[in-house]
ZAMAR-870365 format. One record per residue (C-alpha): residue number from 1; residue in three letters; x, y, z. Coordinates in nm, 3 decimals, always signed. Example, Ala and Ser with C-alpha at 12.3 -4.5 7.8 and 13.67 -1.06 7.14 Angstrom:
ATOM  num  residu     east    north       up
ATOM    1     ALA   +1.230   -0.450   +0.780
ATOM    2     SER   +1.367   -0.106   +0.714
END
This chain:
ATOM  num  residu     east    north       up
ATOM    1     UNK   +2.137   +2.682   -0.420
ATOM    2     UNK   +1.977   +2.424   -0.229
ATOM    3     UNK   +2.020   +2.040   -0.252
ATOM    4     UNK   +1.707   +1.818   -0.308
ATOM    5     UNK   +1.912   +1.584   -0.063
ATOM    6     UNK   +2.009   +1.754   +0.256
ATOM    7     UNK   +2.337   +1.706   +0.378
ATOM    8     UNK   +2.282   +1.760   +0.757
ATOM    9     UNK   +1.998   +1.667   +0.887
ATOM   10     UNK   +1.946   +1.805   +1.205
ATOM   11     UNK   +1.630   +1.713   +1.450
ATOM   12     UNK   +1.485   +1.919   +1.731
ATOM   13     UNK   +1.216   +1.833   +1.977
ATOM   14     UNK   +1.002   +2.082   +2.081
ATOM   15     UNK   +0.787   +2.083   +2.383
ATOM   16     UNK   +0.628   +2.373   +2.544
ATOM   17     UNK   +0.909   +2.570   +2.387
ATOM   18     UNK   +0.726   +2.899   +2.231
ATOM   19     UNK   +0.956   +3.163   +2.445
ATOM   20     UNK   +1.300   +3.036   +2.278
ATOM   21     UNK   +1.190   +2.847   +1.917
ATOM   22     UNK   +1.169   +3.130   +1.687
ATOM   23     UNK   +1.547   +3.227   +1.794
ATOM   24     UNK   +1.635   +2.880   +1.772
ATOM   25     UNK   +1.481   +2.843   +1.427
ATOM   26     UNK   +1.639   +3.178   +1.356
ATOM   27     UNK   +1.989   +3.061   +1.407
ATOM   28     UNK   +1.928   +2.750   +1.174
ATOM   29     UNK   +1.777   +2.970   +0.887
ATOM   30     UNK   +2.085   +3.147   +0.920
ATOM   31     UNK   +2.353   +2.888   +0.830
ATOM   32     UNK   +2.620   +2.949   +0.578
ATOM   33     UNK   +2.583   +2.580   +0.447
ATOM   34     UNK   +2.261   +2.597   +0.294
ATOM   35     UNK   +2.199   +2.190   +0.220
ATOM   36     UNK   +2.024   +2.098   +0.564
ATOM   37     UNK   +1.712   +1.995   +0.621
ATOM   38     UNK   +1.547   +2.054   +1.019
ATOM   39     UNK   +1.318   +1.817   +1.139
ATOM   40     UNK   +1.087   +1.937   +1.388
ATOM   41     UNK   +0.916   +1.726   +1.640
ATOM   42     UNK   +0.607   +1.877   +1.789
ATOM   43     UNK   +0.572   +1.652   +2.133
ATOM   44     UNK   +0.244   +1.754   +2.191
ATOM   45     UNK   +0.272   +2.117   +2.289
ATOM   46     UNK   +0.019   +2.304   +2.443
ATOM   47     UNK   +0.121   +2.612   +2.412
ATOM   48     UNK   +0.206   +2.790   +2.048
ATOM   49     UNK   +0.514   +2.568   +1.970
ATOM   50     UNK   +0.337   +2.420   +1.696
ATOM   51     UNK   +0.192   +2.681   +1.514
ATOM   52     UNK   +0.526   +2.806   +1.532
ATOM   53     UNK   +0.674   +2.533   +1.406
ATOM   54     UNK   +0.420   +2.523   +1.114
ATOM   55     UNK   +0.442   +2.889   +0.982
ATOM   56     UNK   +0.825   +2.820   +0.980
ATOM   57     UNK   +0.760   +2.530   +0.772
ATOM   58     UNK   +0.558   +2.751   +0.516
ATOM   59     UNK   +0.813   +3.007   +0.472
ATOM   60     UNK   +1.124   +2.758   +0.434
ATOM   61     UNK   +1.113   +2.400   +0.320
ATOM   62     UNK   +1.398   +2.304   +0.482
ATOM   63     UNK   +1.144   +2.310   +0.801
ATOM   64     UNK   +0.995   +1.924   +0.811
ATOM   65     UNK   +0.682   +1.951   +1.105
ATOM   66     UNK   +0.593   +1.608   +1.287
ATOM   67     UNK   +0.331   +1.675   +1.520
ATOM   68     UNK   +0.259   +1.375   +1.788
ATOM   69     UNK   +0.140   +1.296   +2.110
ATOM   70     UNK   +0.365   +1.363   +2.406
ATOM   71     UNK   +0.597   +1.062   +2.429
ATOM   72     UNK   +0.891   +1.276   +2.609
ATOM   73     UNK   +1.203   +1.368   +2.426
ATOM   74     UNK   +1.331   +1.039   +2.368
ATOM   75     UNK   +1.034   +0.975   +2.164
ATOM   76     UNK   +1.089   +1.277   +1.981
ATOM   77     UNK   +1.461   +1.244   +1.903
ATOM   78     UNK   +1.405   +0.876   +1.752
ATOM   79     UNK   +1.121   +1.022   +1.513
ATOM   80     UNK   +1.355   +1.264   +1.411
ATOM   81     UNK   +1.636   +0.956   +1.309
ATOM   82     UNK   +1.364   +0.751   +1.158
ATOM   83     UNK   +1.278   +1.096   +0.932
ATOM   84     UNK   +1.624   +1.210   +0.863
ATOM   85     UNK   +1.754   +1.223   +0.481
ATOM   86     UNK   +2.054   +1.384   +0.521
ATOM   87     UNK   +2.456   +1.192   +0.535
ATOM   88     UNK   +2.491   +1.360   +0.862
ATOM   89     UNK   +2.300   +1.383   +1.162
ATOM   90     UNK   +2.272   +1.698   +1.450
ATOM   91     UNK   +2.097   +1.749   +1.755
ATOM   92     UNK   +1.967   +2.074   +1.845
ATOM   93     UNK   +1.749   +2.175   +2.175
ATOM   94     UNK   +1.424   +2.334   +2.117
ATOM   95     UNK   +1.605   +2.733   +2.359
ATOM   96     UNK   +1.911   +2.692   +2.229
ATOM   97     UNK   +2.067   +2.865   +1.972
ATOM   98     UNK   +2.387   +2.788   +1.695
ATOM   99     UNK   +2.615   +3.011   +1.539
ATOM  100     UNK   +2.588   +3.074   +1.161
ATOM  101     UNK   +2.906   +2.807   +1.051
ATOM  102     UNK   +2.811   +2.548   +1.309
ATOM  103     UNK   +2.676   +2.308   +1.002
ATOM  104     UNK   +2.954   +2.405   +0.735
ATOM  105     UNK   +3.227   +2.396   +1.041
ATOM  106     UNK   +3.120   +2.061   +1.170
ATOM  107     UNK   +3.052   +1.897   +0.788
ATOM  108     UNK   +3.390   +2.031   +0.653
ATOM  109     UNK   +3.567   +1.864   +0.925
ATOM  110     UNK   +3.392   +1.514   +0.923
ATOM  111     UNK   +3.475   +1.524   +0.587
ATOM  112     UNK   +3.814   +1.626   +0.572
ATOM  113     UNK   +3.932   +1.400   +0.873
ATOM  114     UNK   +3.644   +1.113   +0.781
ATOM  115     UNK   +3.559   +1.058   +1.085
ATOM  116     UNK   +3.250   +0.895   +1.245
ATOM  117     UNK   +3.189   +1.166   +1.518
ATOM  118     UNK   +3.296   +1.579   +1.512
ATOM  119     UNK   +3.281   +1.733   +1.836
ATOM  120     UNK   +3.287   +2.124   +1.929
ATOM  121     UNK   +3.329   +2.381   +2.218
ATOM  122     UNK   +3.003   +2.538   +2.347
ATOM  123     UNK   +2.858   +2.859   +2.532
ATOM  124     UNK   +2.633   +2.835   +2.808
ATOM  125     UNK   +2.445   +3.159   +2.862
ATOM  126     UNK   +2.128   +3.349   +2.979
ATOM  127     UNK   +2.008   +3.624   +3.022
ATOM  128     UNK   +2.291   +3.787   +3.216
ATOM  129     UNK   +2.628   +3.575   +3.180
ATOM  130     UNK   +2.768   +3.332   +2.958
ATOM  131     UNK   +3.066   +3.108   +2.990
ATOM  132     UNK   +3.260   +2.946   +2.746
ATOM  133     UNK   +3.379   +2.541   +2.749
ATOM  134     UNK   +3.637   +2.414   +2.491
ATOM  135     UNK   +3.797   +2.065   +2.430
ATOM  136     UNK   +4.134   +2.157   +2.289
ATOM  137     UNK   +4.268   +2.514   +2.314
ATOM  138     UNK   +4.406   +2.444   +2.014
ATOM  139     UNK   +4.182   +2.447   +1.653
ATOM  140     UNK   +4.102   +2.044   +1.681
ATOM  141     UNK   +4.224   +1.741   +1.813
ATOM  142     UNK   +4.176   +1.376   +1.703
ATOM  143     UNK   +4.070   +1.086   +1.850
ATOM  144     UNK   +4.190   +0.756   +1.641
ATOM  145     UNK   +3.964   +0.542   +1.832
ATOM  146     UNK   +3.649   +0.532   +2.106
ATOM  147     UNK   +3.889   +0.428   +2.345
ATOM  148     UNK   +4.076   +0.753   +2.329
ATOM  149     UNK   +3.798   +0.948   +2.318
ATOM  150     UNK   +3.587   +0.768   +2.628
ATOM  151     UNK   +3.876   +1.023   +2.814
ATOM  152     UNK   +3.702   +1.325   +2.817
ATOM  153     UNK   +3.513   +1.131   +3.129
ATOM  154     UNK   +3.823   +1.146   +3.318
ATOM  155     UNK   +3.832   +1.506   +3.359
ATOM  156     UNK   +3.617   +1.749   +3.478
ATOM  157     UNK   +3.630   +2.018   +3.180
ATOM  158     UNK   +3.539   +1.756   +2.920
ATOM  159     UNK   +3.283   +1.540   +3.093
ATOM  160     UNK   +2.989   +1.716   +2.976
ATOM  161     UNK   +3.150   +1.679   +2.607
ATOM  162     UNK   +3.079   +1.317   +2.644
ATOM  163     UNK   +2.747   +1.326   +2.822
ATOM  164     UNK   +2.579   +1.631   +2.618
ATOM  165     UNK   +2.402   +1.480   +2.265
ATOM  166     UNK   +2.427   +1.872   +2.110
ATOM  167     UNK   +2.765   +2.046   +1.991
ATOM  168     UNK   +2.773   +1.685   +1.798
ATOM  169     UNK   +2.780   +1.543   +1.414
ATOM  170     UNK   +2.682   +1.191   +1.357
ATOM  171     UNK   +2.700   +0.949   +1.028
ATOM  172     UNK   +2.383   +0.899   +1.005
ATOM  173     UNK   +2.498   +0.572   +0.846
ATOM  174     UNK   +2.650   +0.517   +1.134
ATOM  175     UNK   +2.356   +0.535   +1.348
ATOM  176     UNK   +2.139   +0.344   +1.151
ATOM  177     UNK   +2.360   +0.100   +1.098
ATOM  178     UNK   +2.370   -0.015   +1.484
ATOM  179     UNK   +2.023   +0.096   +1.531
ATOM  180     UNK   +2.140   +0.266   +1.782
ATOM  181     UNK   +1.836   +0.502   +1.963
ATOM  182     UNK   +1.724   +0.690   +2.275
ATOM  183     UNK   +1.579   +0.460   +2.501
ATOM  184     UNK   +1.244   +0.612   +2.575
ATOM  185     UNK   +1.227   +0.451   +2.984
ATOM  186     UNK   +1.521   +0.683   +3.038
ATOM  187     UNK   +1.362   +1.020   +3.113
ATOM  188     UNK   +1.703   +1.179   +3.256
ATOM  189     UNK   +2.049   +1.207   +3.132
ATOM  190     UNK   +1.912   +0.993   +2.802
ATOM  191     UNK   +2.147   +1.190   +2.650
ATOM  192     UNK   +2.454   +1.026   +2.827
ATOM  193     UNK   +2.284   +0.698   +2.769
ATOM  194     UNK   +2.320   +0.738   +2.365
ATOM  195     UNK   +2.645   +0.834   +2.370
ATOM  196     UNK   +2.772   +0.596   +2.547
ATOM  197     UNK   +2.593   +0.344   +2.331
ATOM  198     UNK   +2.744   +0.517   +2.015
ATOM  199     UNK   +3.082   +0.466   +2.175
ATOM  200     UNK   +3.176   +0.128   +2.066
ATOM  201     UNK   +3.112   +0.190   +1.724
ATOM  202     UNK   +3.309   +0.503   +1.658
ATOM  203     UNK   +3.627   +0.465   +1.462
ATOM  204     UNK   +3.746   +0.816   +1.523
ATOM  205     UNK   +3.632   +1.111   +1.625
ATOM  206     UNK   +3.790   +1.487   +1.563
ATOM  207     UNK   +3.716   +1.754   +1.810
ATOM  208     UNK   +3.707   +2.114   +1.725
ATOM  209     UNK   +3.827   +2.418   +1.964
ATOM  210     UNK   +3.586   +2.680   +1.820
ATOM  211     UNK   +3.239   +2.752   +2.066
ATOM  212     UNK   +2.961   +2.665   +1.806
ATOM  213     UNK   +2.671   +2.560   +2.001
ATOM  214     UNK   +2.511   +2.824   +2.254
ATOM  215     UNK   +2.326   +2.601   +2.546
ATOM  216     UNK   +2.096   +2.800   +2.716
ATOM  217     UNK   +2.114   +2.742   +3.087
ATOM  218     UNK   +1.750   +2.832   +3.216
ATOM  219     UNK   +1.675   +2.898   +3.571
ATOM  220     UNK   +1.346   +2.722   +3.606
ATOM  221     UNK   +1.503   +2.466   +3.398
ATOM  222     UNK   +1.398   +2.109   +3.546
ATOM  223     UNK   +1.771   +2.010   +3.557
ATOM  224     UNK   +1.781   +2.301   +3.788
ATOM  225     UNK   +1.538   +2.185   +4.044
ATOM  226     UNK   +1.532   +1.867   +4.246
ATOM  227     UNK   +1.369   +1.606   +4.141
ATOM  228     UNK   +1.355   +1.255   +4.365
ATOM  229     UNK   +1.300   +1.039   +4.004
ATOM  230     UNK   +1.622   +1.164   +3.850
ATOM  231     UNK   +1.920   +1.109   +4.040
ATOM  232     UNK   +1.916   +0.687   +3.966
ATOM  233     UNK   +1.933   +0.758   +3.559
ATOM  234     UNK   +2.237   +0.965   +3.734
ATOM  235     UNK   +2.391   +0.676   +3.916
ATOM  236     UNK   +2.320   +0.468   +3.533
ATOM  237     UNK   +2.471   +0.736   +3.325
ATOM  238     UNK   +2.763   +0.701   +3.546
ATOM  239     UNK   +2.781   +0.313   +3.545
ATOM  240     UNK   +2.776   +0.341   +3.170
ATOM  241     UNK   +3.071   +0.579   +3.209
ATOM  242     UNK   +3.270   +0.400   +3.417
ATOM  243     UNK   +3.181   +0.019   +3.238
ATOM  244     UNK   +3.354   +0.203   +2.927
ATOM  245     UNK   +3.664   +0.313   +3.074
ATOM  246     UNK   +3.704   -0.066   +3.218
ATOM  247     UNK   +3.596   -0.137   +2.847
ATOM  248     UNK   +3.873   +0.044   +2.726
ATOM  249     UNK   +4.177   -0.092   +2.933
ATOM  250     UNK   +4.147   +0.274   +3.166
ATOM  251     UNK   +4.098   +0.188   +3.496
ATOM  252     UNK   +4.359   +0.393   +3.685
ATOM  253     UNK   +4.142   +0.679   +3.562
ATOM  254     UNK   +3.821   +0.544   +3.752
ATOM  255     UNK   +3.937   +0.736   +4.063
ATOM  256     UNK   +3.889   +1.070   +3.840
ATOM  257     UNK   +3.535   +0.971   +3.740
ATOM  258     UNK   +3.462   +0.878   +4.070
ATOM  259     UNK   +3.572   +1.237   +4.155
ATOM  260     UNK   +3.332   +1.397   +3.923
ATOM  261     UNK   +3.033   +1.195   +4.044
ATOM  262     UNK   +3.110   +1.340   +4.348
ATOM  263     UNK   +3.009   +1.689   +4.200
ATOM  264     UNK   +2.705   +1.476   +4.090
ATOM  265     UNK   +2.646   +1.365   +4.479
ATOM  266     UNK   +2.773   +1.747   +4.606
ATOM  267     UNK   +2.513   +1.942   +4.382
ATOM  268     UNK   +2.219   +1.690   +4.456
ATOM  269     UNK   +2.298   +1.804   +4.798
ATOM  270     UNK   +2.254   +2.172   +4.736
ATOM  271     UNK   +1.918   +2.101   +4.555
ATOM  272     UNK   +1.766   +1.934   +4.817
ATOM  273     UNK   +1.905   +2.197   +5.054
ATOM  274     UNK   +1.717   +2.438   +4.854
ATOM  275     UNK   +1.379   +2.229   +4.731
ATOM  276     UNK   +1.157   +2.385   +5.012
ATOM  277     UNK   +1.101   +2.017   +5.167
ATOM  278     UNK   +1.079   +2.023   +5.554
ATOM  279     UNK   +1.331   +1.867   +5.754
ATOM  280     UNK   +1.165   +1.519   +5.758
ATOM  281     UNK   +1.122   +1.556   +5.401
ATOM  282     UNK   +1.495   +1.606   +5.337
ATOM  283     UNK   +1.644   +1.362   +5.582
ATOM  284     UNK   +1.458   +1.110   +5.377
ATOM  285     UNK   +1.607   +1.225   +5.094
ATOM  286     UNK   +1.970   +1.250   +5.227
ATOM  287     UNK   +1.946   +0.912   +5.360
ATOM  288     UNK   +1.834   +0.758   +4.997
ATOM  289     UNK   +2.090   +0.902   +4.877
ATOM  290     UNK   +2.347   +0.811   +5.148
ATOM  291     UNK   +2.238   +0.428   +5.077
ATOM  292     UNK   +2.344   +0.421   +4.731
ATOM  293     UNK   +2.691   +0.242   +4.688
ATOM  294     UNK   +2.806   +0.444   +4.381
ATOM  295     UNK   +2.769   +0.776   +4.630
ATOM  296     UNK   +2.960   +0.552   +4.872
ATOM  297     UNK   +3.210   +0.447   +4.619
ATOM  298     UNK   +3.272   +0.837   +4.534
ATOM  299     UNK   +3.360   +1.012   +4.898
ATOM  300     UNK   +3.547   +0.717   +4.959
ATOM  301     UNK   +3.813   +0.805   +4.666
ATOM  302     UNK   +3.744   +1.187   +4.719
ATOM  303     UNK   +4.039   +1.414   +4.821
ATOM  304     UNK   +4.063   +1.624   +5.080
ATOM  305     UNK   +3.929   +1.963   +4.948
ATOM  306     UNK   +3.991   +2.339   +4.974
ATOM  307     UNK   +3.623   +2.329   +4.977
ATOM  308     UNK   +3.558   +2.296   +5.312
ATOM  309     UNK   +3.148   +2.218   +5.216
ATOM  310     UNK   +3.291   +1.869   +5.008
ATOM  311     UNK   +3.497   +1.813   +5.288
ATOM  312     UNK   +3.190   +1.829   +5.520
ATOM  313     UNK   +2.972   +1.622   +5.287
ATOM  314     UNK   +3.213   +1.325   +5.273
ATOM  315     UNK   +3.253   +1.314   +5.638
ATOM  316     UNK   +2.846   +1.278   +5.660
ATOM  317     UNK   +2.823   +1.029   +5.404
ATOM  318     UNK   +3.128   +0.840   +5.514
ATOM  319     UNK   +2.929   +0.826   +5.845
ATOM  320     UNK   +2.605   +0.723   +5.722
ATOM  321     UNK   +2.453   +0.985   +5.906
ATOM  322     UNK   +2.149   +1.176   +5.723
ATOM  323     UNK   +2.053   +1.387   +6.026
ATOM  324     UNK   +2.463   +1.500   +5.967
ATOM  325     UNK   +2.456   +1.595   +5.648
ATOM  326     UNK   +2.102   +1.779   +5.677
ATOM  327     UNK   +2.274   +2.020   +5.914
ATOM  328     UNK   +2.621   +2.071   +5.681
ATOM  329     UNK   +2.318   +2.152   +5.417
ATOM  330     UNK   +2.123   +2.385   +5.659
ATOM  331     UNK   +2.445   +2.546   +5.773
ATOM  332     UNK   +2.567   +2.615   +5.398
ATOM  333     UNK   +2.193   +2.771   +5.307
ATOM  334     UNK   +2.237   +3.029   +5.523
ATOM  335     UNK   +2.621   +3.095   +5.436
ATOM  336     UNK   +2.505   +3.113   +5.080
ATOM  337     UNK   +2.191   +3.349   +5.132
ATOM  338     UNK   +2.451   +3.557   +5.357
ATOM  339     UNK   +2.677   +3.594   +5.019
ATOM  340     UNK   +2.386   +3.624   +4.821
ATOM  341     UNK   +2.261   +3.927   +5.001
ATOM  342     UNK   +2.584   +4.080   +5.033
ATOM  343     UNK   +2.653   +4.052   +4.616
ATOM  344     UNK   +2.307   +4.231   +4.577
ATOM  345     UNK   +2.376   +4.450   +4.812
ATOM  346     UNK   +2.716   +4.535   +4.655
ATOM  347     UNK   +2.538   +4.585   +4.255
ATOM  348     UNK   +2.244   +4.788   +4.439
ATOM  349     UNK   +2.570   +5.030   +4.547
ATOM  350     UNK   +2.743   +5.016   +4.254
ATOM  351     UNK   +2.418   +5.066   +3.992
ATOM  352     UNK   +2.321   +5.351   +4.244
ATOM  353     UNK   +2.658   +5.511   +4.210
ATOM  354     UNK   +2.658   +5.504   +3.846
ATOM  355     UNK   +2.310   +5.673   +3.780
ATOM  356     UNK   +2.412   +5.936   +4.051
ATOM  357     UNK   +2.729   +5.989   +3.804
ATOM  358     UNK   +2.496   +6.049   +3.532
END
């Protein structure tokens, strides 16, 4: 049954990963289209990742093992396109997961529409919700050229479909072609970075409704926590964003991407809020952030909200005033832990209800 040349090719970093990459590796044993080759990049783990990665290996393969030094997932992901075989080309994270058609779904669309790019809808999930994002409502749509698609950063929905490098099929032709790579001095939103690279040279791109790729959305995740080296490869990803809808002839849609780097600026907020830092600590870090003209740029085309936390926000960057916005920030914590205890409080009643019913 299966094809001495693969014909997906689909590479997956793997740090530190041994909790989530036997699922992972699960869901890619289990596809229906059975040409594919997985190219595993070991990025110096040290924990079991690689042994796992090895036995895998032995039992299928499919399973190709690099092991190397840890170079960060940049690194990793360029290995993976030097090493790939296959006509097309997938990205999959080490703790997610895909459903069983995701290959044959994504191949039999590329190659019935011949199109450089295939895009799909996506779950996000843990361990106690899940949520599901689509493009089109409808089966798929089309986009006859980059310039249509670079619109999916004009709206909030369909941002992260442009910024995300999984729930995505390449020509690996394509790729090669432009050399086009993850730049290894971008340690955040890289990602973002490559697509927007890939951008110019896409003919067409087709876009399917169906939720194929599950993203797990970790808690201790470091895109959960704040971190004071990310948020400029934030402000770049967003540049790049904005330099393509100029590109592209679309500048009365800036104001909308302005809008959703506010909800860039906005969350930053809330993780600084919550990073533990003393009050020094954070005014220092609200007043970085207040100094940065892109943040500027943002509250200045942001509407007035039903969210009266936005609406405070703007006001205290509008005003320059860190000390301002450190006390909107303080204020909201202790809203939030207020609705956070009542919710708990609220299950604790309910659970307790239902095992007295029992």
């Amino acid at each position: 049954m299966e094809s001495k040349t693969p014909t997906v090719s689909v590479v997956i970093p793997v740090y530190n990963a041994e909790a989530h990459i036997r699922d992972c590796l699960d869901s890619i044993r289990a596809q229906t289209l059975p040409q594919w080759e997985a190219i595993l990049i070991d990025d110096g783990s040290k924990d079991g990742s690689g042994r796992i990665l090895d036995e895998a290996a032995e039992r299928d393969p499919r399973f190709r093992v690099i092991h190397q030094e840890n170079g960060g997932v940049s690194r990793a992901r360029n290995a993976g396109i030097e090493a790939a075989a296959g006509k097309y080309l997938l990205f999959v994270d080490a703790d997610d997961l895909v459903t069983p058609e995701y290959f044959a779904e994504m191949v039999g669309a590329a190659e019935t529409y011949g199109t450089d790019l295939v895009l799909c809808g996506f779950d996000r999930f843990n361990d106690v919700w899940e949520k599901h994002f689509q493009l089109t409502p409808y089966y798929a749509v089309l986009f006859r050229s980059a310039g249509e698609l670079s619109m999916v950063y004009t709206e909030a929905r369909s941002n992260m479909f442009g910024v995300s490098i999984w729930a995505k099929l390449f020509r690996t032709d394509m790729i090669r072609a432009h050399n086009l790579r993850f730049d290894p001095a971008i340690s955040y939103e890289e990602d973002c970075v490559f697509i927007t690279d890939c951008m110019p040279h896409i003919r067409s791109a087709i876009g399917l409704g169906a939720p194929m790729y599950r993203y797990r959305q970790q808690e201790e995740s470091l895109s959960k926590g704040y971190r004071r080296d990310t948020f400029h490869f934030l402000v770049n990803g967003y540049q790049r964003r904005c330099a393509l809808l100029k590109q592209y002839g679309l500048s009365e849609y800036l104001p909308k991407a302005k809008g959703i780097f506010f909800g860039v600026v906005k969350n930053t907020c809330i993780k600084i809020a919550n990073s533990g830092f003393g009050k020094e600590e954070r005014v220092k870090e609200y007043r970085m952030l207040i100094t940065i003209p892109e943040v500027q740029d943002a509250v200045r085309f942001e509407r007035k909200s039903r969210s009266g936390l936005s609406n405070r926000i703007c006001a205290a960057i509008k005003a320059s005033n860190p000390e301002k916005l450190d006390r909107v920030m303080r204020r909201w914590k202790i809203m939030d832990a207020a609705v956070g205890f009542k919710n708990d409080l609220r299950r604790a009643i309910k659970n307790r209800g239902k095992k007295e019913e029992k």
